[in-house]
VOBA-1610 file (N, C-alpha, C; in pm, whole numbers, padded with zeros to 5 digits, always signed):
BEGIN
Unk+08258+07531+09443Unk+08404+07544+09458Unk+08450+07664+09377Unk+08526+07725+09467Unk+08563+07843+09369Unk+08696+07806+09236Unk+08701+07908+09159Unk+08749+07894+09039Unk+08917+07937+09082Unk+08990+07835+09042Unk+09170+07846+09097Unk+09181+07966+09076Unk+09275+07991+09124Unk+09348+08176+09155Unk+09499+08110+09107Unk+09572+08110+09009Unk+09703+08102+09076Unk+09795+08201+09132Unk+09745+08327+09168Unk+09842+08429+09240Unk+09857+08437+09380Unk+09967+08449+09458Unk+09966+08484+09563Unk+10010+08619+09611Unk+09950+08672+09679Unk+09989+08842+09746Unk+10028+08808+09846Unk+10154+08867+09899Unk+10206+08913+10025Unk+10230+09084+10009Unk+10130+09102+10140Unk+10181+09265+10196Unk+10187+09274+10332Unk+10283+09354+10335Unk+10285+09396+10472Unk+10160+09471+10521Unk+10110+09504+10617Unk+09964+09580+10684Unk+10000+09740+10633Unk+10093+09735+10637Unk+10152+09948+10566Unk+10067+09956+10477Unk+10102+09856+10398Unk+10091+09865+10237Unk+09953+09884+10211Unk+09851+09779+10278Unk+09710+09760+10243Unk+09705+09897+10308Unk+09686+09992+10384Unk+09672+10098+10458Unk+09635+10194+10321Unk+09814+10177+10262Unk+09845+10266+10202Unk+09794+10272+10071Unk+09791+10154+10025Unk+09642+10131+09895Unk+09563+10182+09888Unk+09467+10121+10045Unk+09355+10158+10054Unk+09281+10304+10054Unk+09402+10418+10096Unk+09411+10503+10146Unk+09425+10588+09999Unk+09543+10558+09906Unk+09527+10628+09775Unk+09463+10604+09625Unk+09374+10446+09699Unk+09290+10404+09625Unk+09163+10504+09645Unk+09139+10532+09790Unk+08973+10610+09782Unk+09025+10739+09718Unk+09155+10808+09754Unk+09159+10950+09693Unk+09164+10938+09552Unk+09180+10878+09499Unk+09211+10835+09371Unk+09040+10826+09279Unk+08989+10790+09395Unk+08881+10691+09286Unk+08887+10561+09278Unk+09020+10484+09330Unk+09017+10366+09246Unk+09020+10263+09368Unk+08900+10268+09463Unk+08847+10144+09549Unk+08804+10081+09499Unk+08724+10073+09418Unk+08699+09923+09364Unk+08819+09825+09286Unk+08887+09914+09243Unk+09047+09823+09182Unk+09099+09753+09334Unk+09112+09851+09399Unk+09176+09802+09539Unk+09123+09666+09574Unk+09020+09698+09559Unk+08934+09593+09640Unk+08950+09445+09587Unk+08947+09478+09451Unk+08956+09320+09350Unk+09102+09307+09344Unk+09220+09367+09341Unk+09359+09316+09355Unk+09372+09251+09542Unk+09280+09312+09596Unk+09300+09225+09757Unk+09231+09084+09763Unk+09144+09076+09693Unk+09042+08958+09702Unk+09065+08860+09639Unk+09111+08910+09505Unk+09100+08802+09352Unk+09230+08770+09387Unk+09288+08669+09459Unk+09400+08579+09471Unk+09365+08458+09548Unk+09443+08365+09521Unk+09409+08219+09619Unk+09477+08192+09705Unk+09557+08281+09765Unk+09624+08300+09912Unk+09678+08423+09948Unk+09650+08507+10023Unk+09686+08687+10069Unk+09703+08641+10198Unk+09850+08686+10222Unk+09947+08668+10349Unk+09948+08832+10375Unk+09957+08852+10457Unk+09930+08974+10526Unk+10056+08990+10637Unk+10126+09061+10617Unk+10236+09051+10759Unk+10226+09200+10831Unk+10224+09188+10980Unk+10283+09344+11079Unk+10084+09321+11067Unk+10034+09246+11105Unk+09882+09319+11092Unk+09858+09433+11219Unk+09941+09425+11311Unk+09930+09519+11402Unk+09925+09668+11395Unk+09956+09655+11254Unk+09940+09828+11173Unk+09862+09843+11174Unk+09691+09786+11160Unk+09592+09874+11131Unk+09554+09873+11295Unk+09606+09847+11411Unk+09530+09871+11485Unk+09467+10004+11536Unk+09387+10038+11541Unk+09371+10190+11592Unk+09329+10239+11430Unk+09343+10203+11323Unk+09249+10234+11160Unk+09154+10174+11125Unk+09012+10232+11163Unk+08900+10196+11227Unk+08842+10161+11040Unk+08881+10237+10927Unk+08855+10220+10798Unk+08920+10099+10748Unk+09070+10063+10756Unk+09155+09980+10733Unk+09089+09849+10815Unk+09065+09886+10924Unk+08985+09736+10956Unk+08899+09692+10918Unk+08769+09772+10844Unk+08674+09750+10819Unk+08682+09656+10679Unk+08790+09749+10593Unk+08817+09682+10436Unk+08845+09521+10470Unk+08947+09577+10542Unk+09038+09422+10590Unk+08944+09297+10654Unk+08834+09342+10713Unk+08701+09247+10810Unk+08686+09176+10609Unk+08640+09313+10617Unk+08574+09244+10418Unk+08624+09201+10355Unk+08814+09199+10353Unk+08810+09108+10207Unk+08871+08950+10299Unk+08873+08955+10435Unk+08903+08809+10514Unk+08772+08756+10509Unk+08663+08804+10467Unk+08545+08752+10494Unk+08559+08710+10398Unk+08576+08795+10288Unk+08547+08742+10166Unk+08599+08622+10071Unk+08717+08614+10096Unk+08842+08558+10100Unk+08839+08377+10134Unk+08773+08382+10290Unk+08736+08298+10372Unk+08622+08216+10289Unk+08490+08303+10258Unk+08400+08235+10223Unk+08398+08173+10085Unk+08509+08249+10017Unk+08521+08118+09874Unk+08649+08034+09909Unk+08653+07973+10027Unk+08729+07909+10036Unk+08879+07901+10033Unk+08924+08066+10046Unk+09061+08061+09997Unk+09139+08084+10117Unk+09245+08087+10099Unk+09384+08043+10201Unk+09400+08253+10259Unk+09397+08246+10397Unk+09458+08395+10432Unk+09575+08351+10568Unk+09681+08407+10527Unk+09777+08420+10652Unk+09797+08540+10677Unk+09794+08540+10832Unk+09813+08673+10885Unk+09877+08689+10967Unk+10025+08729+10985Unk+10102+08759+11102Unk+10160+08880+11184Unk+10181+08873+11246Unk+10195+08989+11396Unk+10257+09008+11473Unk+10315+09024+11549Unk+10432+09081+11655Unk+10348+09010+11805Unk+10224+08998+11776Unk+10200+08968+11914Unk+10029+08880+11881Unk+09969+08827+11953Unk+09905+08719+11952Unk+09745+08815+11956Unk+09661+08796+11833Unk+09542+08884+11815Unk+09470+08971+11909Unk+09439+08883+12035Unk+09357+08891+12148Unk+09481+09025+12210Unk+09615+09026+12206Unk+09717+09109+12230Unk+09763+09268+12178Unk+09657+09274+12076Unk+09641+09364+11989Unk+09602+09481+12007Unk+09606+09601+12079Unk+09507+09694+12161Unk+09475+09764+11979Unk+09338+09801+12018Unk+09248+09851+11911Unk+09214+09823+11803Unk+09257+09652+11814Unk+09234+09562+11700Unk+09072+09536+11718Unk+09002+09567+11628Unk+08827+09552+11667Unk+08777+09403+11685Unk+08691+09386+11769Unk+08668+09289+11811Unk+08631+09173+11652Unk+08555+09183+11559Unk+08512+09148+11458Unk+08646+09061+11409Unk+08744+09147+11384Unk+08863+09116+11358Unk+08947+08987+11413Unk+08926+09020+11525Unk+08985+08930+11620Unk+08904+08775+11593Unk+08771+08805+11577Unk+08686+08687+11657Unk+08734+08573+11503Unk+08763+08676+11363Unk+08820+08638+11225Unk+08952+08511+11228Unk+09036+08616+11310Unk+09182+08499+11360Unk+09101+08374+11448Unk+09014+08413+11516Unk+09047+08251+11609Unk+08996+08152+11525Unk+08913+08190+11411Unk+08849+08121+11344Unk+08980+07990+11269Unk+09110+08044+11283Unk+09181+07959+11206Unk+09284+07928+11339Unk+09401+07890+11257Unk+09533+07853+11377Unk+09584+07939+11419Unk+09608+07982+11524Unk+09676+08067+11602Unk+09758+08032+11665Unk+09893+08073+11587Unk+10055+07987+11657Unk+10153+08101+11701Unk+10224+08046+11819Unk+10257+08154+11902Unk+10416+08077+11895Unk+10489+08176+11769Unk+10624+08125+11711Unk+10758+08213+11803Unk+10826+08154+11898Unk+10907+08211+11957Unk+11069+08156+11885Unk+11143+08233+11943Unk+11269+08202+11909Unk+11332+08080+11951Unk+11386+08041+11823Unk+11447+07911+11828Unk+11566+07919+11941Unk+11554+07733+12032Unk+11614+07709+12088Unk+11727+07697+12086Unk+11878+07698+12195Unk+12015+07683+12102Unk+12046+07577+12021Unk+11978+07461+12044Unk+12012+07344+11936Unk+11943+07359+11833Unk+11833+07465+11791Unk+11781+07486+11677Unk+11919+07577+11630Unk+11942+07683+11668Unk+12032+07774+11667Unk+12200+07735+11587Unk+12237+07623+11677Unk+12339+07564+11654Unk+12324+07463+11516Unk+12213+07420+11450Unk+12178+07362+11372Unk+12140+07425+11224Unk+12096+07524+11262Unk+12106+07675+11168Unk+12245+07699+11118Unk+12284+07721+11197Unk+12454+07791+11152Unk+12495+07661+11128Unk+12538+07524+11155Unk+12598+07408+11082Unk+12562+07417+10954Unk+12431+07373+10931Unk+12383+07423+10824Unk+12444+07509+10682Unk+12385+07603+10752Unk+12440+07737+10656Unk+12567+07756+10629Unk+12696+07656+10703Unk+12814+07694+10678Unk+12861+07549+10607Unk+12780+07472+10600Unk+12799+07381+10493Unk+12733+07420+10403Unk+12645+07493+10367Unk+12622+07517+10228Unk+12683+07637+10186Unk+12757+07694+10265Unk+12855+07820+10239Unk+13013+07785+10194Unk+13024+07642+10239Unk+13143+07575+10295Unk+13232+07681+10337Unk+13200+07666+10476Unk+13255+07774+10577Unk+13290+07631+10652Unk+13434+07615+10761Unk+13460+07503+10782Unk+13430+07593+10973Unk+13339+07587+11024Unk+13282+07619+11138Unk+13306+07527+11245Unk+13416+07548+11350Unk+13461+07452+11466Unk+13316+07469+11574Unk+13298+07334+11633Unk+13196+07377+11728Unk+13222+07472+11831Unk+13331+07517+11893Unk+13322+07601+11946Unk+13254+07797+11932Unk+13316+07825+11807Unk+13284+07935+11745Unk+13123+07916+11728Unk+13086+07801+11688Unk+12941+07747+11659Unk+12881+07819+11753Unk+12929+07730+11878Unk+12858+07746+12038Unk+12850+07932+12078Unk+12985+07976+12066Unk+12975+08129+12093Unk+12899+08205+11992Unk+12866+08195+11879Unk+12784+08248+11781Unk+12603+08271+11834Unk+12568+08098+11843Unk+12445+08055+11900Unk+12428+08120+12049Unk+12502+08119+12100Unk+12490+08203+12273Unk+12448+08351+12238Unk+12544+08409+12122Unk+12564+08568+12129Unk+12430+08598+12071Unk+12404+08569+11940Unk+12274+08550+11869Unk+12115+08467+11945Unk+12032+08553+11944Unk+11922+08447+12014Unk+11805+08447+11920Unk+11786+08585+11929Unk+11621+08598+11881Unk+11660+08629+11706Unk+11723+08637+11655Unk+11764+08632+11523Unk+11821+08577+11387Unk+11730+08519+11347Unk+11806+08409+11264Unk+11939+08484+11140Unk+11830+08552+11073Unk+11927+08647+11003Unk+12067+08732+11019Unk+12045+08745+11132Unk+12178+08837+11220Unk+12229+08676+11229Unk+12199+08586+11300Unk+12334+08506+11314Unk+12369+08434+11170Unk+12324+08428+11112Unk+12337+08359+10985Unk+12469+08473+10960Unk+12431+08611+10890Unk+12496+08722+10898Unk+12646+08746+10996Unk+12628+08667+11118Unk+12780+08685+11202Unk+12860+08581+11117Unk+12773+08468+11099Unk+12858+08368+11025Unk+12957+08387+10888Unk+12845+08437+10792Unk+12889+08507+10677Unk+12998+08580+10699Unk+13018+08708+10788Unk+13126+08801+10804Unk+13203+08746+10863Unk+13211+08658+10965Unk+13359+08527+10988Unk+13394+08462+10886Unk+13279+08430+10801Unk+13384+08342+10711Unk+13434+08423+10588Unk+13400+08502+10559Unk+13462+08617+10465Unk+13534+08689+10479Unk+13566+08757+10617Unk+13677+08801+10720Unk+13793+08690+10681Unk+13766+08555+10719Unk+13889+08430+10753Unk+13896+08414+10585Unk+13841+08397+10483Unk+13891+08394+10379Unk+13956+08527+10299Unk+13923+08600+10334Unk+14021+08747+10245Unk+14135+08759+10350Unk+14167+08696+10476Unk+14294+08734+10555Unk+14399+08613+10555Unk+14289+08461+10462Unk+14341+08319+10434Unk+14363+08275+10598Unk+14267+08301+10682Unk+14344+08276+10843Unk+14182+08155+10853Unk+14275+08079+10966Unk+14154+07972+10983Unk+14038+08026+11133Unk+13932+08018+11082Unk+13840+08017+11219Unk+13875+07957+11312Unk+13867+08076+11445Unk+13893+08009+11534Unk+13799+08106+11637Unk+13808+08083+11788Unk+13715+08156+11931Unk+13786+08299+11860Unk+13869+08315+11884Unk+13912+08486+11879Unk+13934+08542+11761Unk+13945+08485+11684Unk+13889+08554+11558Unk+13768+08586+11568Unk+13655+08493+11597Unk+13508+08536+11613Unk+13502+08647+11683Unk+13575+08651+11796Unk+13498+08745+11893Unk+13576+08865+11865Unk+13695+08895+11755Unk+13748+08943+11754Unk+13658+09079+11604Unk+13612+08975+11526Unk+13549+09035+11420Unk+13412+09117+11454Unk+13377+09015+11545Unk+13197+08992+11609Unk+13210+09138+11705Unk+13342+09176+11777Unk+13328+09262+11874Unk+13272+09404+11837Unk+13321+09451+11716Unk+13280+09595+11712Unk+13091+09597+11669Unk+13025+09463+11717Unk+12877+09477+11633Unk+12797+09562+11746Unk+12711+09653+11763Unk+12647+09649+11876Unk+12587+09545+11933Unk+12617+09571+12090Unk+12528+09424+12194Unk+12641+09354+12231Unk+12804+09375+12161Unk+12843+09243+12189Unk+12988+09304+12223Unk+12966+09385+12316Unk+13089+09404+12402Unk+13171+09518+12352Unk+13170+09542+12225Unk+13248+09636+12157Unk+13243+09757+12197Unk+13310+09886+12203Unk+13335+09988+12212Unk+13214+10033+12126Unk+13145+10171+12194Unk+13053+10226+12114Unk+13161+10323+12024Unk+13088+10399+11866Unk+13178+10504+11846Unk+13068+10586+11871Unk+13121+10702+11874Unk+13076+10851+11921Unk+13099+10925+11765Unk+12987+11010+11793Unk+12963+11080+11626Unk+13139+11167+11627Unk+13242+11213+11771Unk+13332+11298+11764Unk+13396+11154+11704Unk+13387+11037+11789Unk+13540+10960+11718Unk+13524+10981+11539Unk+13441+10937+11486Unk+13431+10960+11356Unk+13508+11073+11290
//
C-alpha cells in the first residue's frame, strides 16, 4: 500500500505542457516529474491540449501509469469523450477506458430551474417562478452564466429598490449577447 499523499494537484493540460516544457529547458525534469507524481489525487482538466504533443503525451502516459500503479486517484477531463480526441495516442486512450468514462451534458430545465431557486435563496433574491422559467429557457448550457443573470437581476432590483418581475428580467438580461439585444458597434462607442 502506498504511503498517504495528502496533496491534491489540479492543472489544466496548458499547464503540464508548460512545465514540462520549461522544466527540460531548465534542467529541472526530474523536479517536474516528482511534483506530477508525488500527490494522492492529480485532476487534470482540457486534456485535449496535449493532443497532437507527441512529448507531453508520453510524460503524461508516465506519470498516469505511475500514479495508477501505486494506487492513487487520477481525474481527467475534456471537452469531448477520449476515443473523440484526434491525435490523442492510442496508449493514452486505452489509459482512460481503464477507469469511468462519463459523458456529462448539460443540465436539464428542472435541473436548471432548481439551480437558480437555489442560489436565490441563498442570495435571498425573492425569484417569482416566472422570471425563474425565462432565465432557465434563456440560459442552457451554462451554469455560471445563469447563476450570473440571476445575480445581476437581483442587484439591478436592489440598487433601483424595484421588485423582480418578467420585464425587468428581460429588460436588464437584454443588452447580454445571444439574447435579443442590440449589438454595439466599435462607431456607437
Amino acid at each position: 500500500e502506498p504511503p498517504p499523499h495528502p496533496d491534491v494537484s489540479i492543472n489544466p493540460a496548458p499547464k503540464l505542457t508548460n512545465d514540462r516544457n520549461y522544466s527540460l529547458r531548465a534542467g529541472l525534469l526530474t523536479d517536474c516529474k516528482d511534483r506530477y507524481r508525488n500527490v494522492a489525487l492529480r485532476l487534470i482538466d482540457a486534456v485535449q491540449f496535449i493532443a497532437g504533443k507527441r512529448s507531453t503525451q508520453e510524460e503524461f502516459f508516465h506519470t498516469f501509469t505511475g500514479l495508477y500503479s501505486t494506487r492513487r486517484q487520477v481525474v481527467v477531463s475534456g471537452d469531448k469523450l477520449p476515443k473523440e480526441i484526434p491525435d490523442l495516442g492510442e496508449r493514452i486512450q486505452s489509459r482512460f477506458e481503464w477507469g469511468l468514462v462519463a459523458d456529462i451534458q448539460a443540465p436539464d430545465i428542472e435541473t436548471r430551474l432548481a439551480i437558480l431557486n437555489r442560489k436565490a435563496e441563498a442570495e435571498n433574491i425573492v425569484l417569482p417562478e416566472d422570471v425563474a422559467l425565462y432565465l432557465a429557457t434563456m440560459v442552457k448550457n451554462n451554469i455560471r452564466e445563469l447563476e450570473g443573470c440571476l445575480i445581476r437581476i437581483g442587484a439591478h432590483a436592489s440598487l433601483t429598490r424595484k421588485e423582480i418581475n418578467l420585464d425587468l428580467a428581460k429588460t436588464i438580461l437584454a443588452p447580454l449577447p445571444g439574447n435579443g439585444g442590440r449589438e454595439v458597434s466599435p462607431d456607437h462607442i
